[in-house]
PQR file with spaces between the fields and no chain letter, atoms N, CA, C, O and H, PARSE charges and radii, in Angstrom:
ATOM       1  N    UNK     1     -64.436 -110.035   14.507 -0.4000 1.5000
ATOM       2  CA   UNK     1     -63.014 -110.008   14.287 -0.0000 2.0000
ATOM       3  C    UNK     1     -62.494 -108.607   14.581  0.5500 1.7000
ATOM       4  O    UNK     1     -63.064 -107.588   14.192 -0.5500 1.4000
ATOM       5  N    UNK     2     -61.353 -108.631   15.308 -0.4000 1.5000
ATOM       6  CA   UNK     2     -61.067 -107.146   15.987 -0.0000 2.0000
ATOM       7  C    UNK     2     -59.984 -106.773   14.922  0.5500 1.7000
ATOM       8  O    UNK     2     -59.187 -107.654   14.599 -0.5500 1.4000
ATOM       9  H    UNK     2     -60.891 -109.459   15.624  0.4000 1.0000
ATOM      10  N    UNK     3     -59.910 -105.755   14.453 -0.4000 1.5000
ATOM      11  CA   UNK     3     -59.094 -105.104   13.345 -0.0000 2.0000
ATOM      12  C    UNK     3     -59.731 -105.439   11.697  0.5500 1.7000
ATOM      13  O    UNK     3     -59.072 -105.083   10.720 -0.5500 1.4000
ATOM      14  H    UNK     3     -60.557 -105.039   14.715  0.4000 1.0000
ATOM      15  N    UNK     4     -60.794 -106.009   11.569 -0.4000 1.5000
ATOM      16  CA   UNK     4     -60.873 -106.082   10.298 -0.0000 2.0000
ATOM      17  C    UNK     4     -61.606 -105.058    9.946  0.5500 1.7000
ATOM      18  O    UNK     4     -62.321 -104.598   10.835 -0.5500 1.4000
ATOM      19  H    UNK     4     -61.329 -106.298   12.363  0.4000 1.0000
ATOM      20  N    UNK     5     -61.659 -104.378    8.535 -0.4000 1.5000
ATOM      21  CA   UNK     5     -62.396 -103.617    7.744 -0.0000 2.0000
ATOM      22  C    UNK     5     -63.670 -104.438    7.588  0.5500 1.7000
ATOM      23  O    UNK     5     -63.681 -105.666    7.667 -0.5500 1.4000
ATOM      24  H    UNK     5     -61.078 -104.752    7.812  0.4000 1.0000
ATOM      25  N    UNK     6     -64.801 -103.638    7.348 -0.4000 1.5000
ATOM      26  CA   UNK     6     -66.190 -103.987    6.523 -0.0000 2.0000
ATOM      27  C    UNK     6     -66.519 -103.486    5.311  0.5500 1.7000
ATOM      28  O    UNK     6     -67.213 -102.479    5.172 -0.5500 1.4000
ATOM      29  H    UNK     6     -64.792 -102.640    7.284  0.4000 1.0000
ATOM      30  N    UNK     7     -66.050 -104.144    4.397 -0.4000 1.5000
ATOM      31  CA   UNK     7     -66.485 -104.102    2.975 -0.0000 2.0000
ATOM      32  C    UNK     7     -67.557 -104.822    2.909  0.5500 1.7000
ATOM      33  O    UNK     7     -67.675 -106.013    3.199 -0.5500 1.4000
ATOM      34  H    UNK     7     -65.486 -104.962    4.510  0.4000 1.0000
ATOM      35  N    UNK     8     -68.679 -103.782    2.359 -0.4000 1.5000
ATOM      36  CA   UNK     8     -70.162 -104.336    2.380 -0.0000 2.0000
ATOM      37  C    UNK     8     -70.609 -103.206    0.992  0.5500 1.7000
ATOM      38  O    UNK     8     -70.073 -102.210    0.507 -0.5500 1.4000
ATOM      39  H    UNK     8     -68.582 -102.815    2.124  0.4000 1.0000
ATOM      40  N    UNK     9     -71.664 -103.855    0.751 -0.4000 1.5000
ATOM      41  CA   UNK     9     -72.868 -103.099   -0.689 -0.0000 2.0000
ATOM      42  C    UNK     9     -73.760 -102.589   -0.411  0.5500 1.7000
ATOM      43  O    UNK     9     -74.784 -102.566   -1.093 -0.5500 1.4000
ATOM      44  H    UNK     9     -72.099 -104.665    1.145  0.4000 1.0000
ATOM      45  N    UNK    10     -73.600 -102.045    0.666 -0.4000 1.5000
ATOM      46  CA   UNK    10     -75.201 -100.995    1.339 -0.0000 2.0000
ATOM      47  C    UNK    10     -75.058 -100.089    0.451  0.5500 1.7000
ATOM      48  O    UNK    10     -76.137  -99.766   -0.045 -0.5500 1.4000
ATOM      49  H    UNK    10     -72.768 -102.064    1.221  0.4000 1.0000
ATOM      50  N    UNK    11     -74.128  -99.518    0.025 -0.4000 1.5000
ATOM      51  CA   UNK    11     -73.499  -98.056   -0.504 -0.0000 2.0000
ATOM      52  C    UNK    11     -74.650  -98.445   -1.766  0.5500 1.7000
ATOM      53  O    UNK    11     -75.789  -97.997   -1.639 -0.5500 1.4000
ATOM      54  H    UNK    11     -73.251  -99.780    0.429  0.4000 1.0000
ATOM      55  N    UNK    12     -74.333  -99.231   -2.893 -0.4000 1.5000
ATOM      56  CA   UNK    12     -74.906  -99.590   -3.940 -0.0000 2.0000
ATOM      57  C    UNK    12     -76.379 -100.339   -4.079  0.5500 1.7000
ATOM      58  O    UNK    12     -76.972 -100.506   -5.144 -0.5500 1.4000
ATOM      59  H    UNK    12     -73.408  -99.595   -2.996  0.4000 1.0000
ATOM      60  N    UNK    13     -76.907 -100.815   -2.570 -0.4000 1.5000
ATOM      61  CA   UNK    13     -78.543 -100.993   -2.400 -0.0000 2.0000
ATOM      62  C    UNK    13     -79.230  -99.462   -2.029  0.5500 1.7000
ATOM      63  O    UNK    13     -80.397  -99.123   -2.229 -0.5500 1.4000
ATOM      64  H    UNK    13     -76.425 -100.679   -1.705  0.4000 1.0000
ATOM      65  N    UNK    14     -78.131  -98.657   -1.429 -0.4000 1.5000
ATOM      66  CA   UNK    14     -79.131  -97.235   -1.565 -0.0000 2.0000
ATOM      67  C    UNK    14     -79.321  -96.735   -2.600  0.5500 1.7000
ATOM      68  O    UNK    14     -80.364  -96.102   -2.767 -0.5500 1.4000
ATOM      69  H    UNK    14     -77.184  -98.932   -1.268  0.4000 1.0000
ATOM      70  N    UNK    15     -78.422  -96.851   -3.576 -0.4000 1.5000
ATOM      71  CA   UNK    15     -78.276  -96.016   -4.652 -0.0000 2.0000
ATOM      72  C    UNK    15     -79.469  -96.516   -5.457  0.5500 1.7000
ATOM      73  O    UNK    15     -80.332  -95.803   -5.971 -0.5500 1.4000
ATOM      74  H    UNK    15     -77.575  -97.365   -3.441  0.4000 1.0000
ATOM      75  N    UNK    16     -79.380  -98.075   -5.499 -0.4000 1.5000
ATOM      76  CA   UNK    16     -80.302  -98.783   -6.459 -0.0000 2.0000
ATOM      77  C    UNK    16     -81.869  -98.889   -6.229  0.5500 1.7000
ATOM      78  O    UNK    16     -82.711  -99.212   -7.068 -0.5500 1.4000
ATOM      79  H    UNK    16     -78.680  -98.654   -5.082  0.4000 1.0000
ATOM      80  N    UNK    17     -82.147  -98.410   -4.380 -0.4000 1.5000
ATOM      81  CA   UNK    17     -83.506  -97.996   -4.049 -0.0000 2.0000
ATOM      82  C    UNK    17     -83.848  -96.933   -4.973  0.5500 1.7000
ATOM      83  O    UNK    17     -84.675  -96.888   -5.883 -0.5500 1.4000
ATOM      84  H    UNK    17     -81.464  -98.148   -3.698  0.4000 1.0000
ATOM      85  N    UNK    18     -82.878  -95.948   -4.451 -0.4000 1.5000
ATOM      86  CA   UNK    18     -83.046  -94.324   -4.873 -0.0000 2.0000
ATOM      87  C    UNK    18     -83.404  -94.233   -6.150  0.5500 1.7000
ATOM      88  O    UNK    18     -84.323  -93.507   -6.530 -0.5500 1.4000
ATOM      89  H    UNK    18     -82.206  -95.985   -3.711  0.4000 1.0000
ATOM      90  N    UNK    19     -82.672  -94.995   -6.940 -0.4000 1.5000
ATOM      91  CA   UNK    19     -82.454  -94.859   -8.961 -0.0000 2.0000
ATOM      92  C    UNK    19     -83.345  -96.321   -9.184  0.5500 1.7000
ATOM      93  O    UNK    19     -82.971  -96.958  -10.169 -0.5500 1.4000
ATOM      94  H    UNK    19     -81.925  -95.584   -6.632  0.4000 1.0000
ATOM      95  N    UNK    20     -83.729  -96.530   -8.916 -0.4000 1.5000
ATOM      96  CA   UNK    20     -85.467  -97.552   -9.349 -0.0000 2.0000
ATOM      97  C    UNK    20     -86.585  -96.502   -8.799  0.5500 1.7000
ATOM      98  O    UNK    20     -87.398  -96.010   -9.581 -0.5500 1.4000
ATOM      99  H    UNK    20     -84.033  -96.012   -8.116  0.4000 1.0000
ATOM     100  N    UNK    21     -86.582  -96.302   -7.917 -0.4000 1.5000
ATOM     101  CA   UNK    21     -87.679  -95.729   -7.516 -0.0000 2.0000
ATOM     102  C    UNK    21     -88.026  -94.246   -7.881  0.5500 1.7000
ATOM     103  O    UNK    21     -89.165  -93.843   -7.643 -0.5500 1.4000
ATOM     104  H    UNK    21     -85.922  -96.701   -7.282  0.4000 1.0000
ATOM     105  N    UNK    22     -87.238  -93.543   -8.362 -0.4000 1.5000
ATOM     106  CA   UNK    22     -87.197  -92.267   -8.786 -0.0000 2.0000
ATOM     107  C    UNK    22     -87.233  -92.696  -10.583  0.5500 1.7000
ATOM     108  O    UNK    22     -87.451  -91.799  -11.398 -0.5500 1.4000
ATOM     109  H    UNK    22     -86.314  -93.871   -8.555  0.4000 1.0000
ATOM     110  N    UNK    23     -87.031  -93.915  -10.968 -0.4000 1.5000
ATOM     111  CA   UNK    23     -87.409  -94.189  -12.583 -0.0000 2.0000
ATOM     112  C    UNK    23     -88.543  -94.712  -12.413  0.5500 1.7000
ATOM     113  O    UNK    23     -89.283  -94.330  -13.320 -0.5500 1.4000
ATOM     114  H    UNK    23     -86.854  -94.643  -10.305  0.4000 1.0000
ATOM     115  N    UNK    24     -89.271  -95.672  -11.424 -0.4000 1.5000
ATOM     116  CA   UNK    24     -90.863  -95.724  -11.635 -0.0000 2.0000
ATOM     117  C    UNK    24     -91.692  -94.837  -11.423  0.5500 1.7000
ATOM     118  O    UNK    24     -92.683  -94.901  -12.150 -0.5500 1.4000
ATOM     119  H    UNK    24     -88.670  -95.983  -10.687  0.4000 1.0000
ATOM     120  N    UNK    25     -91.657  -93.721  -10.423 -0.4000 1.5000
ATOM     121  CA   UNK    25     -92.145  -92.352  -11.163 -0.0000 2.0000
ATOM     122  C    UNK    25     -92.014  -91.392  -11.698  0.5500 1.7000
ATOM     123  O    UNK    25     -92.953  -90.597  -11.733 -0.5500 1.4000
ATOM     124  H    UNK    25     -90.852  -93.669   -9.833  0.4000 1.0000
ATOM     125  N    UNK    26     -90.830  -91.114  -12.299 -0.4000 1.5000
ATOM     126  CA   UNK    26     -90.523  -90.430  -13.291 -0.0000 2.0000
ATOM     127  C    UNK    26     -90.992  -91.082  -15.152  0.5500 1.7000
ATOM     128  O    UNK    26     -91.295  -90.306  -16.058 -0.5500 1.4000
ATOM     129  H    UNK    26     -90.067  -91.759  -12.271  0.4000 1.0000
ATOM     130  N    UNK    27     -90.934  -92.493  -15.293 -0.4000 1.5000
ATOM     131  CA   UNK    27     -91.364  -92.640  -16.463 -0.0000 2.0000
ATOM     132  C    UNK    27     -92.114  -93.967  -16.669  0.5500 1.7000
ATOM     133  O    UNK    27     -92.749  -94.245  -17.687 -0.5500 1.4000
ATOM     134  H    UNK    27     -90.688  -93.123  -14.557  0.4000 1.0000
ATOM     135  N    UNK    28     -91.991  -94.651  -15.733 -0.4000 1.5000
ATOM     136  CA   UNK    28     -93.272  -95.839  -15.779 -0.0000 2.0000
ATOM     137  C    UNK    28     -94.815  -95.208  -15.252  0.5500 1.7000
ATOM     138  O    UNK    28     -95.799  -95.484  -15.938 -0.5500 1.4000
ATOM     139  H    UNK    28     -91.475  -94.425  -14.906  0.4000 1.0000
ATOM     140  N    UNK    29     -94.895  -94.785  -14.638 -0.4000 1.5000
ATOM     141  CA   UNK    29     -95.775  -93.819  -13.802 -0.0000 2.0000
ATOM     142  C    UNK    29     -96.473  -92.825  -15.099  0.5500 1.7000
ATOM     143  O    UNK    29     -97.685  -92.636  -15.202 -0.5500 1.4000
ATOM     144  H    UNK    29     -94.095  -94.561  -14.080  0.4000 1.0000
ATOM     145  N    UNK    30     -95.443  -92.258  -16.028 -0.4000 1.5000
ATOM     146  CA   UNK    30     -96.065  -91.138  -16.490 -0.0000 2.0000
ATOM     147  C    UNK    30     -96.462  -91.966  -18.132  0.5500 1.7000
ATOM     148  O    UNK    30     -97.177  -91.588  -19.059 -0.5500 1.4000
ATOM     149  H    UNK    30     -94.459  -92.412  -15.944  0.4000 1.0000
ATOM     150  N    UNK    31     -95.668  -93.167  -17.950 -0.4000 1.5000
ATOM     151  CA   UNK    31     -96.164  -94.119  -19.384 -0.0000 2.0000
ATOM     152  C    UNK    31     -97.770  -94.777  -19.219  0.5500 1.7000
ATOM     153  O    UNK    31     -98.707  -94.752  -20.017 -0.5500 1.4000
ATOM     154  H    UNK    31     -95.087  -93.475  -17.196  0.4000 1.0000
ATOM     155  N    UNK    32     -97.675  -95.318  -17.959 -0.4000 1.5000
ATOM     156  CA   UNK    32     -98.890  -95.717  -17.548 -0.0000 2.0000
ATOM     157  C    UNK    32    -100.083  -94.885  -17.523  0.5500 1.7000
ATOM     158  O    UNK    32    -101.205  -95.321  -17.782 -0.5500 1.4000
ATOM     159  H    UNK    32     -96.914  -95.338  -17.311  0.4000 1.0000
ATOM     160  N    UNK    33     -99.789  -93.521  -17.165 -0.4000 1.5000
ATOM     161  CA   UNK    33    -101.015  -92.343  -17.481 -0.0000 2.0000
ATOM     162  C    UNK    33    -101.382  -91.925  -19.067  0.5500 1.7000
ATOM     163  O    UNK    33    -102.509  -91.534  -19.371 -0.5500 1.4000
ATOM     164  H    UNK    33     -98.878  -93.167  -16.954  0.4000 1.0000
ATOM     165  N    UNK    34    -100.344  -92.050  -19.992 -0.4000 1.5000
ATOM     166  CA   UNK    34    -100.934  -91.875  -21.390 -0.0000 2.0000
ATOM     167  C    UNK    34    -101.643  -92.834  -21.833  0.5500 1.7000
ATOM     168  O    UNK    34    -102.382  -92.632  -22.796 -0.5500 1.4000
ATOM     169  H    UNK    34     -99.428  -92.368  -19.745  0.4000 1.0000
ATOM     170  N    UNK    35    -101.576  -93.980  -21.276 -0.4000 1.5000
ATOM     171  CA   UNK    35    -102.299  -95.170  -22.012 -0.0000 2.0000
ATOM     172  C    UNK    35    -103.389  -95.338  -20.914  0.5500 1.7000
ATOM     173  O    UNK    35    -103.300  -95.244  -19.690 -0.5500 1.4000
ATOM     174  H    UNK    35    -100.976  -94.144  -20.493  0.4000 1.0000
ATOM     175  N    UNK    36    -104.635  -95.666  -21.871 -0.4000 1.5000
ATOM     176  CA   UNK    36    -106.182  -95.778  -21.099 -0.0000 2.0000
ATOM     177  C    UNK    36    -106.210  -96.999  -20.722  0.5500 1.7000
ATOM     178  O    UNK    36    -105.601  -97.860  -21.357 -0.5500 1.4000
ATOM     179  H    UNK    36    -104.708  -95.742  -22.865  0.4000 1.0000
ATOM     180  N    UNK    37    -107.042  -97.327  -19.438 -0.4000 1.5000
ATOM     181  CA   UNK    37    -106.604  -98.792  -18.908 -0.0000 2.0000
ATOM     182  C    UNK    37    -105.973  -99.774  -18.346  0.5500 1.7000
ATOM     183  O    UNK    37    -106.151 -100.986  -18.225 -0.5500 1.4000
ATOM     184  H    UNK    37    -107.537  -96.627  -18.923  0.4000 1.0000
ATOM     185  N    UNK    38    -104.914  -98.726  -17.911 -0.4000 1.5000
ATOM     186  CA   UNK    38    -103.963  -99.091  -17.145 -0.0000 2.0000
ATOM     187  C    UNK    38    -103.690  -98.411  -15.482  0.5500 1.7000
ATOM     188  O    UNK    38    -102.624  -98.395  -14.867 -0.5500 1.4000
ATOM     189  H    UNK    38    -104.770  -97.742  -18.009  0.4000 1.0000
ATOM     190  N    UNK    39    -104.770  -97.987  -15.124 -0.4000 1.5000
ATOM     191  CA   UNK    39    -104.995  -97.619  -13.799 -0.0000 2.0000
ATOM     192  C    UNK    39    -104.373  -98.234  -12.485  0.5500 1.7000
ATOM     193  O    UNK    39    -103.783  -97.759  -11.515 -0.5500 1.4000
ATOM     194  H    UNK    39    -105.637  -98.001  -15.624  0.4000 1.0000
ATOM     195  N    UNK    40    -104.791  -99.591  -12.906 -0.4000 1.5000
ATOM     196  CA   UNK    40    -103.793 -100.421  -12.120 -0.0000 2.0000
ATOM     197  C    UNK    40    -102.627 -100.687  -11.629  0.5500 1.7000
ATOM     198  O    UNK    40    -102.386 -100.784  -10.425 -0.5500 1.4000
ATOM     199  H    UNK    40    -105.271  -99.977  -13.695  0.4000 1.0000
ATOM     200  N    UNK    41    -101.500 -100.876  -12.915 -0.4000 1.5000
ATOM     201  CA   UNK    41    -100.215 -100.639  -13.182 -0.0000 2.0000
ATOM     202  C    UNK    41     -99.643  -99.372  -12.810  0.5500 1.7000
ATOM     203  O    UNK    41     -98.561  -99.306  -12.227 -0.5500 1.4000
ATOM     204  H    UNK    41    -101.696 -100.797  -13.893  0.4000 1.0000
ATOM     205  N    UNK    42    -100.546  -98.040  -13.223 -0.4000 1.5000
ATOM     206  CA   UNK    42     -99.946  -96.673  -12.772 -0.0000 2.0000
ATOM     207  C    UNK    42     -99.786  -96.855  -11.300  0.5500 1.7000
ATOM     208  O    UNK    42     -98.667  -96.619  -10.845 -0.5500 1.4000
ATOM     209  H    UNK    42    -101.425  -98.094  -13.697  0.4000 1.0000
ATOM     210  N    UNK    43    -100.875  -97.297  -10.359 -0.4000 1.5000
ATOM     211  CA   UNK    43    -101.413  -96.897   -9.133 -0.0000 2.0000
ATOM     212  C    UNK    43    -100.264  -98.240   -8.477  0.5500 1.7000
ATOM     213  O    UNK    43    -100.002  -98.167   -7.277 -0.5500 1.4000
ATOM     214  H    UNK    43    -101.784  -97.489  -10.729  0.4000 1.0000
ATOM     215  N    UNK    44     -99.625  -99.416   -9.304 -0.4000 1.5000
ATOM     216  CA   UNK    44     -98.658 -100.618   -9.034 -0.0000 2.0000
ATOM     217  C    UNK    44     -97.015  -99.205   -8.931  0.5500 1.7000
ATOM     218  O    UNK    44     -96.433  -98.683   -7.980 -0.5500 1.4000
ATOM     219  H    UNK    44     -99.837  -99.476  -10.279  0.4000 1.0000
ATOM     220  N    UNK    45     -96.925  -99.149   -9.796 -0.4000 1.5000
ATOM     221  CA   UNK    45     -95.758  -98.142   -9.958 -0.0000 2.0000
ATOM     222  C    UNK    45     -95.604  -96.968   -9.229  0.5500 1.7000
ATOM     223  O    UNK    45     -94.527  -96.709   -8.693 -0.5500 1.4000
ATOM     224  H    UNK    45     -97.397  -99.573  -10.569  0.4000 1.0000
ATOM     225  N    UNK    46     -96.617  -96.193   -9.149 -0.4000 1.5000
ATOM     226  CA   UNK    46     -96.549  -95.345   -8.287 -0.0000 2.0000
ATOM     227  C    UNK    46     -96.196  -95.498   -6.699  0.5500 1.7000
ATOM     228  O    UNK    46     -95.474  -94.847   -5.944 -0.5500 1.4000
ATOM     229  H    UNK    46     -97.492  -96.403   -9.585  0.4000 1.0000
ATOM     230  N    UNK    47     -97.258  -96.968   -6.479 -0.4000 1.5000
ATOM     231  CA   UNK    47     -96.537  -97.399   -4.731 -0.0000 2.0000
ATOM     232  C    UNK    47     -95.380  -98.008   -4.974  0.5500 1.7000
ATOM     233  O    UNK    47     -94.775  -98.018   -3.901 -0.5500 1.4000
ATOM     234  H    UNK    47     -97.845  -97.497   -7.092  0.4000 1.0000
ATOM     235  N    UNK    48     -94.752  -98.512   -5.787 -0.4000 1.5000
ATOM     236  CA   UNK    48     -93.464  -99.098   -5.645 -0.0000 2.0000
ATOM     237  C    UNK    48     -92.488  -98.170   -5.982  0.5500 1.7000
ATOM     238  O    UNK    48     -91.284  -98.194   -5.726 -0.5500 1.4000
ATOM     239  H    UNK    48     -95.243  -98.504   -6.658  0.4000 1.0000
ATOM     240  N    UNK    49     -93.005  -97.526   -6.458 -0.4000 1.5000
ATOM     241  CA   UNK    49     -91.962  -95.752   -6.300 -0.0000 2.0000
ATOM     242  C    UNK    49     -91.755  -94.977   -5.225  0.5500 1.7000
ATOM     243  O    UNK    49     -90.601  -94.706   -4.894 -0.5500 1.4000
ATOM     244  H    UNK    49     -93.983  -97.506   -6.667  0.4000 1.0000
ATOM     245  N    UNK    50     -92.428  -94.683   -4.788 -0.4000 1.5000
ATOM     246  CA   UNK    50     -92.614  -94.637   -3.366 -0.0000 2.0000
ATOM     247  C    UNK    50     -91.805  -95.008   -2.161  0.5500 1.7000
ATOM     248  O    UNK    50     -91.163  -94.431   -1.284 -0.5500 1.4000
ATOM     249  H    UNK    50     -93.365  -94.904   -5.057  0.4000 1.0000
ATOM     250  N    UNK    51     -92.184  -96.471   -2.578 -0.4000 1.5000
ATOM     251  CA   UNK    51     -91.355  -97.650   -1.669 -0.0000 2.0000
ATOM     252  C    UNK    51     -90.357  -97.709   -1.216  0.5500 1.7000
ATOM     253  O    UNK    51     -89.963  -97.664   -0.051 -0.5500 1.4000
ATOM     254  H    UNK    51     -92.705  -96.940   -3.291  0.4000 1.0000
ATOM     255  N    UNK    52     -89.468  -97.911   -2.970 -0.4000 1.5000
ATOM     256  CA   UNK    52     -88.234  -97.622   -3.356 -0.0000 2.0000
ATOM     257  C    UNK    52     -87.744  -96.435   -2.375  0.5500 1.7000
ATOM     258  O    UNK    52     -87.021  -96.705   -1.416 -0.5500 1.4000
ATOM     259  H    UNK    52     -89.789  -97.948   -3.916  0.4000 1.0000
ATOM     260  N    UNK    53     -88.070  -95.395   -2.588 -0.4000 1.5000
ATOM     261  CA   UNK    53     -87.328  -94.113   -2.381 -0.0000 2.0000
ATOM     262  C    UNK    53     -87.600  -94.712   -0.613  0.5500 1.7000
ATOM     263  O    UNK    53     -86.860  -95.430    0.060 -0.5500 1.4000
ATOM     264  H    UNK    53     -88.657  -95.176   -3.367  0.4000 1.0000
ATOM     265  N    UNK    54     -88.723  -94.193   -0.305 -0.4000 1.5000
ATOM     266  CA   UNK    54     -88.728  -94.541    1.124 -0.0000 2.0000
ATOM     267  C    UNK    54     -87.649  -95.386    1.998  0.5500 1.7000
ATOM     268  O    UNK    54     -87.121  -95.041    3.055 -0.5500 1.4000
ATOM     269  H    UNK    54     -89.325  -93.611   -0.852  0.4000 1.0000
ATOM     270  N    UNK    55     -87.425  -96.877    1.088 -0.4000 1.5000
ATOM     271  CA   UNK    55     -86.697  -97.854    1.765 -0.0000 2.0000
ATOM     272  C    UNK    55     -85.418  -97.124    1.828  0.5500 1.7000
ATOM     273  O    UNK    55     -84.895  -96.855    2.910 -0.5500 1.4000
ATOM     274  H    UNK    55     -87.854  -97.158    0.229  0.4000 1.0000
ATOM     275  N    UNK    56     -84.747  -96.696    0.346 -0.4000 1.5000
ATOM     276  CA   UNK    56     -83.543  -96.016    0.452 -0.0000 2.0000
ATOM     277  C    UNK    56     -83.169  -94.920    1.381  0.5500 1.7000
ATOM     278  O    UNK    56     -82.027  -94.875    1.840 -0.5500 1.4000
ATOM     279  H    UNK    56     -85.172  -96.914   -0.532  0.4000 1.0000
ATOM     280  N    UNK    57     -84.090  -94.010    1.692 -0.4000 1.5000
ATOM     281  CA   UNK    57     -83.944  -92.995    2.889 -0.0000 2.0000
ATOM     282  C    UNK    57     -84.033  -93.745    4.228  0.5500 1.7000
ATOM     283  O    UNK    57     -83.627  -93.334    5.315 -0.5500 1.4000
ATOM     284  H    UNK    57     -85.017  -94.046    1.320  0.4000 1.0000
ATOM     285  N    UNK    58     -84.477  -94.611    4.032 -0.4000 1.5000
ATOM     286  CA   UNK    58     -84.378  -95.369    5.456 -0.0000 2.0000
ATOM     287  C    UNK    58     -82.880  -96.095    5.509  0.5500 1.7000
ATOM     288  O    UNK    58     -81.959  -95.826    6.280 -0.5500 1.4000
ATOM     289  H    UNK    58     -84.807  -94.945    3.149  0.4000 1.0000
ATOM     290  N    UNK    59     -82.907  -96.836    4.731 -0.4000 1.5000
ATOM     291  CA   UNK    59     -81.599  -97.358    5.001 -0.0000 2.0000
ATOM     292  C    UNK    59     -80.219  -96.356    5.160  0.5500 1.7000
ATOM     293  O    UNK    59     -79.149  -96.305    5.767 -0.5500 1.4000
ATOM     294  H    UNK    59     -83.656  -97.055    4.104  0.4000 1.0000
ATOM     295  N    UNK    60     -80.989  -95.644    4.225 -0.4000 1.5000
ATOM     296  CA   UNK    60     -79.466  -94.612    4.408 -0.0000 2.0000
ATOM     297  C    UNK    60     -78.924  -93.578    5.575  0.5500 1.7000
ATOM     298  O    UNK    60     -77.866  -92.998    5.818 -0.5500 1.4000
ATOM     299  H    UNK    60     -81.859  -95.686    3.732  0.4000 1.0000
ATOM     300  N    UNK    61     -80.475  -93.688    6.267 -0.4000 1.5000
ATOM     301  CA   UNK    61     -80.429  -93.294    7.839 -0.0000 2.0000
ATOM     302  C    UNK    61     -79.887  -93.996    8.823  0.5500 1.7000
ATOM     303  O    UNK    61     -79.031  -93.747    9.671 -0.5500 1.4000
ATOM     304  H    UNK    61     -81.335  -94.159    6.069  0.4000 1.0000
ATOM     305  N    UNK    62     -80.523  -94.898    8.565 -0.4000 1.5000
ATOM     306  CA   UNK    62     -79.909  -96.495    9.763 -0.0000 2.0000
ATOM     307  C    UNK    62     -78.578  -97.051    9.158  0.5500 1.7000
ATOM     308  O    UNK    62     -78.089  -98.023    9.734 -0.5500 1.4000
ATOM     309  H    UNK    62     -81.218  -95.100    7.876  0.4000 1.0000
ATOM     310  N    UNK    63     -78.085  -96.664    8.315 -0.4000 1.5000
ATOM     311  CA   UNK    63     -76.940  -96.621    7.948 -0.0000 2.0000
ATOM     312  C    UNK    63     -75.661  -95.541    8.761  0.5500 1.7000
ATOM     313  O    UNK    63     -74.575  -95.744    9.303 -0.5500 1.4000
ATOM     314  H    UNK    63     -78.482  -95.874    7.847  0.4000 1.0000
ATOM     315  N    UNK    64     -76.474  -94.407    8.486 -0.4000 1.5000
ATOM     316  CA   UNK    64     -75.728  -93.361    9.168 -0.0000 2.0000
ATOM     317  C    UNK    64     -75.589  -93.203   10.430  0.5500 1.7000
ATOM     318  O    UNK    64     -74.575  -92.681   10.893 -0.5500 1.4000
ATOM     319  H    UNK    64     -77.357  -94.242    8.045  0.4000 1.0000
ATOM     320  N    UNK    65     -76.558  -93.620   11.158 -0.4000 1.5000
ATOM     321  CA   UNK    65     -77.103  -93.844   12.504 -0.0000 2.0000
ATOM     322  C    UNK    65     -76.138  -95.086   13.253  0.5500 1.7000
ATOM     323  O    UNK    65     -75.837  -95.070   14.447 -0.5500 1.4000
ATOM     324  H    UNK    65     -77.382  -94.045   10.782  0.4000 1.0000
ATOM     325  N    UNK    66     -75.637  -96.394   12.053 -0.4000 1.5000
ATOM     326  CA   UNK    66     -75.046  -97.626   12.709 -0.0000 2.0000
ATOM     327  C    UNK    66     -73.723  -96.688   12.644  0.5500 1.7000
ATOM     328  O    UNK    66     -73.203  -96.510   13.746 -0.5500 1.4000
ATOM     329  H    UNK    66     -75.881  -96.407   11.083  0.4000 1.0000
ATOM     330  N    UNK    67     -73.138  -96.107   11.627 -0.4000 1.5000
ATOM     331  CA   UNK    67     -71.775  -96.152   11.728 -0.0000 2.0000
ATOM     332  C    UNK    67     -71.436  -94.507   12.408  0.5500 1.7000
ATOM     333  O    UNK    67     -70.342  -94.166   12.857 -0.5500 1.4000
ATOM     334  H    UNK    67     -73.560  -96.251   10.732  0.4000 1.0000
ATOM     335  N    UNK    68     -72.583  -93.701   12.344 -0.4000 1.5000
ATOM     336  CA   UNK    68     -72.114  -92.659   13.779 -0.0000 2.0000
ATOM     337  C    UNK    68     -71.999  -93.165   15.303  0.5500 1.7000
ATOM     338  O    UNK    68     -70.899  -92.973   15.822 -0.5500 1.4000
ATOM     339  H    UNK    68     -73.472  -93.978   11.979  0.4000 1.0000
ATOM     340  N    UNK    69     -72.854  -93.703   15.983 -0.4000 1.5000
ATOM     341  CA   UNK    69     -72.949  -94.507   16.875 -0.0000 2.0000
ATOM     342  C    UNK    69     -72.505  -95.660   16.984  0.5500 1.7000
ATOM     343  O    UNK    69     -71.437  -95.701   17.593 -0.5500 1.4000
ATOM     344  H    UNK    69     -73.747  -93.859   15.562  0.4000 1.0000
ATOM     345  N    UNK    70     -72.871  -96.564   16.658 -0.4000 1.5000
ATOM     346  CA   UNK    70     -72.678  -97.547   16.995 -0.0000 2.0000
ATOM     347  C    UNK    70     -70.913  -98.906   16.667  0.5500 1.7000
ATOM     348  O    UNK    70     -70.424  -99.939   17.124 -0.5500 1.4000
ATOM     349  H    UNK    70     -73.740  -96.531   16.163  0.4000 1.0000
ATOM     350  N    UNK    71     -70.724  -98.095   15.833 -0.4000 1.5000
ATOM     351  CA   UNK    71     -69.426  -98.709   15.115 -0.0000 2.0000
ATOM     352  C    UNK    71     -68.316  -98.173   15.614  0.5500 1.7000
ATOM     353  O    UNK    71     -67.216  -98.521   15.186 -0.5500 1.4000
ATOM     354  H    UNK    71     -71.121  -97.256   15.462  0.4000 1.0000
């Protein structure tokens, strides 16, 4: 459609990569290391912390990247 605006929620899936993934290693990550036996879960949290952040820097690139260029 020629003249319409794009109102979209990318804005608020980066944010929500960024702020999950920076709370599973900041305090699931460091809950999982005080308690014995849970190696698993730490080493679960830690890659999905990771993830998180990763996906969000990505998107927020290819984000920046669609609407410098391409839009």
């Amino acid at each position: 459609m020629v003249g319409s605006s794009y109102i979209g929620y990318l804005n608020y899936i980066i944010w929500l990569f960024l702020a999950s993934g920076a709370y599973m290693l900041w305090v699931d990550a460091k809950h999982y290391k005080a308690d014995p036996g849970t190696e698993k879960e730490r080493k679960t949290a830690v890659f999905s912390g990771w993830l998180n952040l990763v996906l969000g820097v990505i998107v927020m690139i290819g984000s920046w990247v669609y609407k410098r260029y391409l839009w």
